[in-house]
N, C-alpha and C positions, 0 to 999 in steps of 0.2 A: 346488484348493489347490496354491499354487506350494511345492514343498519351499526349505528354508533359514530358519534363526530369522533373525528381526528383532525389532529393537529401534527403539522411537517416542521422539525428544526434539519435545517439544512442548507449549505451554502456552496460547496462544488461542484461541480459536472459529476463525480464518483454517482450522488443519489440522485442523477437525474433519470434511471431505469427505473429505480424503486419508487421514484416520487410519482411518472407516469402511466405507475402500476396503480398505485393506492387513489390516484384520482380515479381513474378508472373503475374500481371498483369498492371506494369505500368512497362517504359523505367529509370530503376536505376542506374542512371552515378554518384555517388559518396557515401561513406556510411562515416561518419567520429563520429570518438569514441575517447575516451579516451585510452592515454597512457598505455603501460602496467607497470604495478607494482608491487612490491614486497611483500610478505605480507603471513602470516600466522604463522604456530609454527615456523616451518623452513623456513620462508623467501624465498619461492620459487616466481620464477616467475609468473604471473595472467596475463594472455591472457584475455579480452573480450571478451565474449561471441555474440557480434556481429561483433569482428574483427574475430573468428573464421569462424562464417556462411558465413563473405565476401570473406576467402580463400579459405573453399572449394567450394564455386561458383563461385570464378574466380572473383570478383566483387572487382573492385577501391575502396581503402579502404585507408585511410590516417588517422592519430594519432598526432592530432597539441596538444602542452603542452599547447600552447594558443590560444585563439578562434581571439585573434585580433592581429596574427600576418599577415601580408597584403599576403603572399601568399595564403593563405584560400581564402581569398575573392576575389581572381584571378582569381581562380582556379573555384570560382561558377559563376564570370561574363564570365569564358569564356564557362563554362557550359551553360548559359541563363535557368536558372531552372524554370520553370511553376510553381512549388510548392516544399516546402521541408518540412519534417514532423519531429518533434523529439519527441521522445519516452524516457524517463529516462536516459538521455544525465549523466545530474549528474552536469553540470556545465550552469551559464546562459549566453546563448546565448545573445552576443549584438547586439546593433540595424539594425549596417553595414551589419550584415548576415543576420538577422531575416526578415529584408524588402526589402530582393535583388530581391528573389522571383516574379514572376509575381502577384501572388496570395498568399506572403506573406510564412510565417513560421505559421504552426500549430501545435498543439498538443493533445494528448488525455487526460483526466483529469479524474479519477474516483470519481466524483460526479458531483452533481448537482447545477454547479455554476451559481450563483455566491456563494453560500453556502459552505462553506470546503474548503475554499484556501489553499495551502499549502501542506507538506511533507507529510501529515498521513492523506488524507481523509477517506479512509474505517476505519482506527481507531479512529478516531475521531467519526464517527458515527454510528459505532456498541457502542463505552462507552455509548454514550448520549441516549441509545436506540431505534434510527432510523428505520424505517419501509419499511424507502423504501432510496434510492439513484440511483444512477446509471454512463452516460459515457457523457463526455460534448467533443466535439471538437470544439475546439478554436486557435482563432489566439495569437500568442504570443505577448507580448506588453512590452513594458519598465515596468512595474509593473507584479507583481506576478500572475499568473494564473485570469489574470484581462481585457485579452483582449477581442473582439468581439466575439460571439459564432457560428459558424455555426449548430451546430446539438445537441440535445441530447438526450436519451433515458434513459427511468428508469427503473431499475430492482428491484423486491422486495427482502428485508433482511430478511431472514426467521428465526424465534425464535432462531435457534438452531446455525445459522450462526457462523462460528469464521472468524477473518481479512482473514487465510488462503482460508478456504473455499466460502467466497463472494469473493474474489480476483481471487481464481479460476475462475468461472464462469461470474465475469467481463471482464477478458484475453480472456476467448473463445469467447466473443462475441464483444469485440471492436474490431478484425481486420474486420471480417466483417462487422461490421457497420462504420467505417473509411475508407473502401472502398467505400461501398455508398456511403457515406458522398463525400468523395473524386470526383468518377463518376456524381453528381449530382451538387457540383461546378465548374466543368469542361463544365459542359452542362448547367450553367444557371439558372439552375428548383431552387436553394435556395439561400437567399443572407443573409450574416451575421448580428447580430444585438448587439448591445451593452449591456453589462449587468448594473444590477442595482445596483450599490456599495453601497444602505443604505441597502439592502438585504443581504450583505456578512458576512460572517463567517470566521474564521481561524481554521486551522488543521495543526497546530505545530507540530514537529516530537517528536515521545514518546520516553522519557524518560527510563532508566532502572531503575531507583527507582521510578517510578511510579506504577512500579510490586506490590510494597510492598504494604502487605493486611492493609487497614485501616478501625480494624471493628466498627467503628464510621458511617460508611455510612451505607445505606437501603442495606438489603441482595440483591435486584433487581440490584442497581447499581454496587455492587459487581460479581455480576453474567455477567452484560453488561460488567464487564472491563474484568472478565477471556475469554469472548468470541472476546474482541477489542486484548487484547494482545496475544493473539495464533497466529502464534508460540511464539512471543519473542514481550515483557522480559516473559511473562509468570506471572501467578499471586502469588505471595509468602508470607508465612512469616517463622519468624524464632520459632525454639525451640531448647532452651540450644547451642545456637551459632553453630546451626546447622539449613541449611534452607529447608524448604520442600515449593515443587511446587505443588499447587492445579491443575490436570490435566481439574478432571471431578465436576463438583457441579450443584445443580437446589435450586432453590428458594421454602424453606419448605413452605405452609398453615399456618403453627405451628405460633403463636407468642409466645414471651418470657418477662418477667419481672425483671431478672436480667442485669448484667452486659455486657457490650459490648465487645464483646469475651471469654465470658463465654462458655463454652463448657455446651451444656446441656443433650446428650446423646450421645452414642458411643458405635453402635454394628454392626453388618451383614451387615446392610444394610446403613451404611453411619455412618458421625459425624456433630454431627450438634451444630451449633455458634451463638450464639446469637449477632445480628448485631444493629445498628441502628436503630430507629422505631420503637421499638420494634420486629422486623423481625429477620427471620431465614434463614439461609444459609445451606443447607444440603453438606457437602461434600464428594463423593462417590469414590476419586483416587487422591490420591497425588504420588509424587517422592520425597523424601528425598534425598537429595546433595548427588551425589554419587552412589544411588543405583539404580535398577529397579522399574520402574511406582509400587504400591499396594494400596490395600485399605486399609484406617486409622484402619481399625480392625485388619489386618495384621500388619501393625506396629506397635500397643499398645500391641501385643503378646512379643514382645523385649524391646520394650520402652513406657517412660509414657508420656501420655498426660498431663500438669497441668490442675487444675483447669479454668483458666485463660490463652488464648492467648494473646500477644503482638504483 
């Protein structure tokens, strides 16, 4: 057990590896989340996923609707908090909380900032076809994922990556390296450093109609956005006002001299589009709206392909 209280802002399943870290080995006097709310087909009630893990361990857990109502910050001055960490809180923290802290409010950030600020960094750069990324922890600051950096590590983005699967395997490794992190500002061995804002980047939250296929671009950057949008929105377009989600595709060798979305062949083994660039898009699994995932050759058995996608 690392000495020094902390305090948890957190409210989705995302920090529930790193909240089960820090109980574990640091003293966690307060965990505070979001409200719960209403929401679904039937409007059921929505517990948090880290007000849950706080009940069954027994652990101080509070749900302020607002971060600057002055009992919060009572509540952490009489705590005297060493440090406090937020994990996908969902709301921003202001500055009376962020810097009551001994050593300040931190956060984990999945990339490599100052690069990717914002709501969607793994999908921002899986689109832009990124090689590499990986886990920044930093102090929180009055601007956006913009404060001092204590640590970061990179991880490589492997070809075949989707958001889902490089997100996996960012999860499993930021609590343990936020613990580190953690143990080694507690002891001195690292001291924070300011980043470079002419270096920075934005990673705006994506869109659902940015799903929609636009075969005006290179089959490559096509292929880079079905792999950024898995799960969701997923990459789509439509036929006869009906939509079909490309599950699986790879980027043909083939070049093509037609039209852009031109269907240029369509059997066994995939359907393939003439994209931008000249460039081909093989697609080898769609889901049409409604039905079970098949291959384009299973579904041209019932229905027609045009000539021409939109």
């Amino acid at each position: 057990m690392v000495n020094g209280e902390l305090i948890f802002f957190g409210t989705s399943a995302i920090g529930l590896p790193i909240l089960k870290e820090l109980n574990r080995n640091f003293n966690l006097k307060l965990i505070v989340t979001q409200p719960d709310n209403y929401g679904g087909r039937n409007r059921q009630l929505i517990v948090p996923p880290v007000k849950q893990f706080a009940v069954e361990n027994r652990l101080p857990c509070i749900q302020p609707p607002d971060l600057c109502e002055p009992e919060l910050e009572l509540a952490m001055r009489r705590i005297e908090p060493a440090i406090a960490v937020a994990v996908s809180y969902g709301q921003f923290i202001p500055s009376a909380l962020y810097s009551l802290p001994r050593y300040r409010t931190i956060n984990v950030h999945f990339s490599l900032l100052p690069v990717y600020r914002g709501a969607a960094p793994v999908q921002r750069a899986l689109e832009n076809g990124e090689t590499r990324s990986g886990i920044t922890v930093f102090e929180i600051s009055g601007r956006m994922d913009a404060g001092p950096v204590w640590a970061q590590e990179e991880i490589a983005i492997r070809p075949d990556d989707t958001t889902a699967s490089y997100q996996l395997r960012l999860g499993e490794r930021a609590a343990p390296f936020l613990l580190h992190t953690l143990k080694q500002i507690f002891s001195g061995k690292i001291r924070k450093h300011p980043q470079d804002d002419s270096l920075a980047t934005l990673a705006p939250a994506v869109k659902k109609s940015e799903g929609r296929v636009d075969w005006r671009l290179p089959a490559q950057r096509l292929y880079d956005r079905l792999r950024a949008f898995t799960p969701w929105p997923g990459l789509f377009f439509s036929l006869e006002k009906r939509q079909i989600k490309i599950l699986n595709a790879r980027v043909s060798g083939k070049e093509h001299h037609g039209q852009t979305g031109q269907i240029l062949a369509l059997d066994s083994q995939g359907l393939l589009v003439g994209c931008g660039l000249k460039t081909v898009l093989e697609i080898t699994n769609i889901q049409p709206d409604g039905k079970k995932a098949m291959s384009p050759w299973q579904f041209s058995l019932g229905n027609r392909f045009p000539e021409l996608l939109s």
